[in-house]
N, C-alpha and C positions, 0 to 999 in steps of 0.2 A: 484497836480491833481490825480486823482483814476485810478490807472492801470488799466483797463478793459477787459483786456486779459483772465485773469482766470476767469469773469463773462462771457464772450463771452463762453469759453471753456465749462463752465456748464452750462450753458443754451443749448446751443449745443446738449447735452446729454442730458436734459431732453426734446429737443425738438423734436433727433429720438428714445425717447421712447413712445413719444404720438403717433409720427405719427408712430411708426410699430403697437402700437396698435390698430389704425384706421381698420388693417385688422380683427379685432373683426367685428364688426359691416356689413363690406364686405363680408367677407365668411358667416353670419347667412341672411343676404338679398340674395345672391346669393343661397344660399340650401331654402330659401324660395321662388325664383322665381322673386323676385323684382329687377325692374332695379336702383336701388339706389347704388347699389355695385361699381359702378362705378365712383358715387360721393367719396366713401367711399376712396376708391383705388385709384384716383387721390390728393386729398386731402394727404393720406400716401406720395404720390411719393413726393409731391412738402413740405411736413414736413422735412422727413425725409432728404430732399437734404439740406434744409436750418439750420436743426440741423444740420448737418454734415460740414457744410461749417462753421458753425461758431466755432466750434470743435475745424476744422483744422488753423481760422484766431486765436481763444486766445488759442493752445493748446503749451504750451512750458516745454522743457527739467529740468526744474529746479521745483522740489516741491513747491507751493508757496502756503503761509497759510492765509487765507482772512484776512484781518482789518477789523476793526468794520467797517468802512463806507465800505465797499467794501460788508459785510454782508447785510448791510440795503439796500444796493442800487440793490443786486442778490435778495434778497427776493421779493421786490415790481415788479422789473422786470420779474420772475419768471412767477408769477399769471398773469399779463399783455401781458405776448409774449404768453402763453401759450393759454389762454384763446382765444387770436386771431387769433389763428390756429386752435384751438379744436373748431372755430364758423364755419369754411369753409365748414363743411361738412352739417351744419344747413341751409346755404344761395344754397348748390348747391343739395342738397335732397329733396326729393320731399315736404318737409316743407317748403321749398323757402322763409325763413325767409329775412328781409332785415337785412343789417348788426349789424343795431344798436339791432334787435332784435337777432339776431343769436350771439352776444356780450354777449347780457344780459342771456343766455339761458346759453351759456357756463360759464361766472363767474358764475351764479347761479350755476351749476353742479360742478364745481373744488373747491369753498370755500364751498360746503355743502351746501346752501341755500337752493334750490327748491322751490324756487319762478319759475312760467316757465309763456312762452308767447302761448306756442302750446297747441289747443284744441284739439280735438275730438280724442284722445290718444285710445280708442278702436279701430281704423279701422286706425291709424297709421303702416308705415313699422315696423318689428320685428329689423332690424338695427337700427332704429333711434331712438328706445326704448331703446336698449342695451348700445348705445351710451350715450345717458343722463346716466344710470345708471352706466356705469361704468365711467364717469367722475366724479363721487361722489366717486366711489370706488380710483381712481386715488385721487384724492385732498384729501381725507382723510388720506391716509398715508402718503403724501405728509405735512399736518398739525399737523399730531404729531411728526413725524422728525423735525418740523422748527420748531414745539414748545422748543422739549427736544435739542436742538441743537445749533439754533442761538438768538431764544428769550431772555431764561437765561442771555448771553453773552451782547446783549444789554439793561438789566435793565430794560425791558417793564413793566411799570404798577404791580412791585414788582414779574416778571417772574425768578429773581435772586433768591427768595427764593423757588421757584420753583427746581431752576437748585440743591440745598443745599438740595432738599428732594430725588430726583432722581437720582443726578449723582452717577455714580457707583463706585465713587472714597468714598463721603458720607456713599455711604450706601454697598457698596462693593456688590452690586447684581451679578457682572460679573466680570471679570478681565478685560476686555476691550472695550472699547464703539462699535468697531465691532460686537462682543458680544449681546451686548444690543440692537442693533437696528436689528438684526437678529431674538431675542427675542420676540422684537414688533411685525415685519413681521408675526410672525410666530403663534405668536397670533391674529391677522388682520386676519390671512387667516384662522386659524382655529375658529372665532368668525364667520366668513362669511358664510363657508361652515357646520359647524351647522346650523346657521339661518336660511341656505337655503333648510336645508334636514328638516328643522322642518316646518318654510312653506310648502314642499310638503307634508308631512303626516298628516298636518292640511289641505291639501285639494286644494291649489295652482296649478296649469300645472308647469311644471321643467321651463322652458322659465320665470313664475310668481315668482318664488320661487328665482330663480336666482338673476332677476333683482331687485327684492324688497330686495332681502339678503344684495345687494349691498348696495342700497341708506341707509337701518337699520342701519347698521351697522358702515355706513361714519357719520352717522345725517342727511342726508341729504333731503332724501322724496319724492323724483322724483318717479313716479307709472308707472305704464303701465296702468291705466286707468282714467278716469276725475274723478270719485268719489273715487280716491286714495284707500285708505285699506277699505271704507265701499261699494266698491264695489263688496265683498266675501259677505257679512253678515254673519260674520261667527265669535261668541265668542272666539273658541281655534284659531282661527288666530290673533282676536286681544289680545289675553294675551300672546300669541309667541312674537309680535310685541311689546308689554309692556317690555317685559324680556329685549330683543336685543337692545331695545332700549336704556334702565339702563348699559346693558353693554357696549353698541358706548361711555355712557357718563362716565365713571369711567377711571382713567387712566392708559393709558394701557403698562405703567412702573411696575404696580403696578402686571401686569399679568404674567410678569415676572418673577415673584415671584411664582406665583400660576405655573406656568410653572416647577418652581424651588424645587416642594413641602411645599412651606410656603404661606398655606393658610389663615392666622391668619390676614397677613399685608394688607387685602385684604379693609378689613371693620374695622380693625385700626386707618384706615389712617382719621385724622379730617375730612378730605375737604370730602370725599365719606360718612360720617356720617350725616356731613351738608346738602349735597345735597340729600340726603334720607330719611333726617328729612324733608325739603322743601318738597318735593317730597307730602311724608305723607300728609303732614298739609294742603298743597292748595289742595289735591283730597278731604282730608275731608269736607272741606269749600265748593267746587263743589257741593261734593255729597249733600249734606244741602242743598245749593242752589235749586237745581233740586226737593229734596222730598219737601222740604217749596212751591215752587211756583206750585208745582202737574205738574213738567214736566218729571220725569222718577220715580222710584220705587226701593228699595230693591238691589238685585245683579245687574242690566241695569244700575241703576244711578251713582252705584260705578264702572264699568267697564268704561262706558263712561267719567266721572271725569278721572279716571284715566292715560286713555289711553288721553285724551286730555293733560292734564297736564306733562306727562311723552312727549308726543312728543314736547310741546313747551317749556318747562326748556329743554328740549335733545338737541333743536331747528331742531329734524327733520323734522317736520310740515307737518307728515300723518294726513289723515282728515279720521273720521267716521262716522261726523254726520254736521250737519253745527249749528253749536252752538251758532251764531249769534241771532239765534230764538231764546234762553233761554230768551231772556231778559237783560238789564243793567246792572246788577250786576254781571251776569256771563261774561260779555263784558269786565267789568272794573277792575275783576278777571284777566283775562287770561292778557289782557293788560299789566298786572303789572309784571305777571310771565313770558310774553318774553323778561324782561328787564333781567332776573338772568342767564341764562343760568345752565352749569353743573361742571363738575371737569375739571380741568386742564390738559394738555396729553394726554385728549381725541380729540376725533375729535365735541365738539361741538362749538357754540360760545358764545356768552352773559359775561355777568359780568363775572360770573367765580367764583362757589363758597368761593376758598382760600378768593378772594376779598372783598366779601362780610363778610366772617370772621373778615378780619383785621380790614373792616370799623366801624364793630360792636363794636369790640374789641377799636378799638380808640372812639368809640362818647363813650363806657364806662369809658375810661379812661379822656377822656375833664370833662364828669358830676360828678367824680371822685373829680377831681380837683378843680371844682367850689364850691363844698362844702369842702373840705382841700387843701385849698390854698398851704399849705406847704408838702401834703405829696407828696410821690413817686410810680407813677404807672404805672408801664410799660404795652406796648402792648403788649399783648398774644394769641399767635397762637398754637394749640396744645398742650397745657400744656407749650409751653416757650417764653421767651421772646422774641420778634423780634426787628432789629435795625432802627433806624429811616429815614434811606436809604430806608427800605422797606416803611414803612408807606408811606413815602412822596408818592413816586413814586405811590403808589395804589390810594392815594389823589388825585392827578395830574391823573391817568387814570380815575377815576370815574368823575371826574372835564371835563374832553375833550370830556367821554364816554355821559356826557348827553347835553354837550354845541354841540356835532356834530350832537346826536338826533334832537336838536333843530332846529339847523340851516339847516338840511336835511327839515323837517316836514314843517318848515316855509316857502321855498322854494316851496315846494310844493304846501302849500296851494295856495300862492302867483300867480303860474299858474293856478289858478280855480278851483282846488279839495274843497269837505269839510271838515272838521278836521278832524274826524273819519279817512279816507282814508288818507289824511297827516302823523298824527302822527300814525298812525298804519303803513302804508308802510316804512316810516322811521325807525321804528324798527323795523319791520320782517326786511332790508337789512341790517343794521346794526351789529343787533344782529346776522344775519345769518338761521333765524327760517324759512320764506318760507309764509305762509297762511297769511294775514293781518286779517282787522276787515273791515265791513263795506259791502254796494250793489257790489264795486267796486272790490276788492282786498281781498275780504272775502276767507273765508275756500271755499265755494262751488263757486268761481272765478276765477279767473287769471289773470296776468298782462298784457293781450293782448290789452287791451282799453285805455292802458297808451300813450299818444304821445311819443316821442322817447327822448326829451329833458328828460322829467321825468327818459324814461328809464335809460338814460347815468347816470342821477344824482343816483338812485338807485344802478345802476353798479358798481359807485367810490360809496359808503355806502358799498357794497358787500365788495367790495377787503378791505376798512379802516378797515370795522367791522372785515374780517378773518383774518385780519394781525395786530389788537392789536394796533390800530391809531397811536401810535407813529411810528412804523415804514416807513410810508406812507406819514406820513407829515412834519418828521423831512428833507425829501429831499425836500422841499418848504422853506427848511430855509437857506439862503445867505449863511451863516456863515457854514452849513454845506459842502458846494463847494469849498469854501475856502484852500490854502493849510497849 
């Protein structure tokens, strides 16, 4: 059986770190004058009592270092207990969400999604806004900790070879993993608080600046208003949000470095080359699209391409424009690019450029083969070779990553949506990106129309898609229980 003590004990702690931060949100409603502070501040008491009780039920005398299964089963539980407490304050503020929406509001805010259920975001509390934002800002460091930390350790969809480019034993960045994850932090906070100072002098209120700093920079998307970033109309705001965006999605192991004075390893690194080339290639294909069909022009068509493209490869899923109007091809464009996601170690989610590498790298090496039956072609990643441990495992995630799409999408439709809205919601939760396609779930919509069963179903898409499916499903296997 799985000791539970020491997951009890860390959940614990990260349960009274949500709920002290709840006093965010309380004190900006209270110096604002709204009775929501209250919501806020009760919500805190009864967090932080139940993180602390659980502390004290698994905290024990003796150091004790997780097991694999004790990792997979703190991770899933992590997102799930957390997100269930970060809703209370959704169902008792003056958003009086019902649970199942005040659920989906909060996984969507802690895995980065911003996918949300709440309209009329201009004439919302200044708490309720902060709060969504910094639940982005909370789960995003939260997701490259469990990347560079527990992922590697379980073999996730070739996250091993992950763990062989980062760890600081590999690449000797730091002397000690303490070290490294202070590094992270520290870059997290100072990627933020530029963001945020570049919003203001591109023209944002501090309160705008702040709250958008957050969601940029997690991937995440969540606005302080219904028409997201194209509610400024303002080009140096959206090429600020272009930047922040690139940098949410590069990994930020890598910053470390840049921290360290080795600015070199920055745009070395294959996976952040791939993703930049990506990046390139579909805004140019955009931009084309737009001057061919005489829907935008010159610098507007490449800004808008870009900025579209950069938030959903980011999967932050800021909206500027509602793009839906372009037409087909721009529909079946973008469609494609929320299946890729960014780099690894970032806070984004989707395939995951390394992945995409290797898959490349193997169907080169099968076509390889079919024409010299007898030679020898190894997969290669960055200039070397990788071991077949890794391949499998990235086979197996791309294999679950689009049979889960499906099986989300199908369901869906199966409840009376139409495709469009099916397989588009199914990957905006999955992938983590936020905006779908379609009347329903589009860029200039929101999930408010969805019944509740959809919701839930969406919600487990959120959590599989942030935590890398295996982790999530492997506790639905017998044999995992097992002693």
């Amino acid at each position: 059986m799985i000791d539970f003590r020491p997951i009890a004990a860390i959940l614990g702690v990260l349960l009274a770190v949500l709920g002290t931060t709840m006093m965010i949100p309380a004190m900006v409603d209270l110096v604002a004058g709204r009775g929501d502070f209250l919501a806020y501040a009760a919500s805190s008491v009864i967090t932080v009592f139940v993180g602390l009780s659980l502390w004290l039920a698994g905290r024990s005398s003796e150091v004790q270092r997780l097991s694999l299964r004790q990792a997979f089963v703190l991770t899933t539980l992590s997102w799930l207990l957390l997100s269930a407490f970060a809703a209370i304050p959704f169902m008792w503020a003056e958003s009086n969400l019902s649970f199942a929406d005040a659920y989906f509001e909060a996984m969507s805010g802690l895995t980065t999604t911003g996918a949300t259920v709440i309209s009329g975001l201009d004439q919302r509390p200044p708490g309720l806004l902060i709060w969504r934002a910094f639940l982005h800002w909370y789960g995003g460091i939260g997701i490259i900790v469990m990347a560079i930390a527990l992922l590697p350790m379980m073999q996730i969809g070739g996250m091993q070879l992950f763990r062989a480019e980062s760890s600081d034993k590999s690449e000797k960045l730091l002397p000690r993993a303490a070290q490294m994850a202070k590094g992270i932090l520290a870059s997290y906070i100072f990627l933020t608080f530029a963001c945020a100072l570049t919003y203001a002098f591109c023209g944002m209120s501090v309160f705008d600046a702040v709250a958008h700093a957050m969601a940029t920079i997690s991937t995440g998307g969540f606005s302080t208003h219904d028409a997201s970033i194209g509610y400024f109309n303002s080009p140096a705001i959206e090429y600020a949000a272009i930047f922040f965006m690139l940098s949410g999605s590069l990994p930020f192991v890598l910053y470390v470095r840049v921290l360290a004075g080795d600015f070199s390893r920055l745009f070395a690194n294959a996976e952040v080359r791939l993703f930049l080339s990506l990046v390139a290639l579909f805004a140019i294909v955009s931009t084309l699209q737009q001057v061919s069909g005489g829907i935008n022009q010159g610098e507007t068509a490449l800004r808008f391409a870009l900025f579209n493209v950069v938030s959903l490869m980011s999967t932050t899923g800021f909206v500027t424009v509602d793009y839906t109007n372009w037409g087909p091809p721009t529909e079946a464009l973008y469609f494609v690019v929320m299946f890729l996601g960014a780099c690894t170690g970032s806070t984004s989610g989707g395939m995951k450029a390394f992945r995409i590498a290797i898959l490349g790298s193997a169907l080169k090496q099968h076509l390889k083969r079919v024409i010299y039956p007898n030679g020898v072609f190894p997969v290669v990643y960055g200039g070397k070779p990788i071991g077949d441990d890794v391949v499998a495992s990235v086979l197996s995630f791309a294999f679950l990553y689009l049979t889960s799409f499906m099986l989300i999408a199908i369901a869906i439709n199966m409840l009376g949506f139409d495709l469009i809205t099916a397989f588009s919601a199914s990957i905006t939760a999955l992938a983590n990106v936020g905006p779908g396609l379609g009347p329903l779930v589009g860029p200039a919509q929101n999930f408010a129309g969805l019944p509740d069963h959809v919701i839930w179903l969406l919600s487990f898409g959120m959590l599989v898609g942030r935590l890398e499916l295996f982790t999530v499903l492997v506790l639905f296997l017998p044999s995992f229980w097992r002693r």
